[in-house]
C-alpha positions, 0 to 999 in steps of 0.5 A, a space after each residue: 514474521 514481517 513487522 509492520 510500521 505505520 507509514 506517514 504520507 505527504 503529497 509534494 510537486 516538483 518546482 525548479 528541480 525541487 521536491 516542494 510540501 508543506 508537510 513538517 518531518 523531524 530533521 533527518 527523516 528519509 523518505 520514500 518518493 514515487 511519482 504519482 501517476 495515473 494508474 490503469 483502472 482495475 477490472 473486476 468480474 463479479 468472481 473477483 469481487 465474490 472472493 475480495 468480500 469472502 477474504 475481508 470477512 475472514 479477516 474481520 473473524 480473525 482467519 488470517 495466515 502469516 505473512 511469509 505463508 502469504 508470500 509462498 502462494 503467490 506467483 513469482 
């Protein structure tokens, strides 16, 4: 089973070789830094978009399969 913790973001720049935010995390939080940079658009063919609202739908009427289920039937 994969457990799930909810995930706090903050946004934060670099200044003199400094991560700079105005957000407040307890002492000793470690955080998980990724660069923000702009991503490619996502081209979706009508097909895509079909199957994407099919499986939000399932979801919502609570048809949904485990995660580690998941994992094995996408490519590698």
């Amino acid at each position: 089973m994969v457990s799930y913790a909810p995930m706090r973001t903050a946004r934060a720049k670099v200044v003199n070789g400094k991560v700079v935010t105005r957000a407040k995390f307890p002492e000793g939080t470690k955080l998980l830094l990724g660069v923000d940079e702009p991503q490619p658009e996502l081209e979706l063919d009508e097909e895509d978009v079909t199957a994407i609202r099919r499986a939000r739908a399932s979801i919502r009427a609570g048809r949904k399969i485990p995660m580690d289920r998941l994992m094995k039937l996408l490519p590698t």
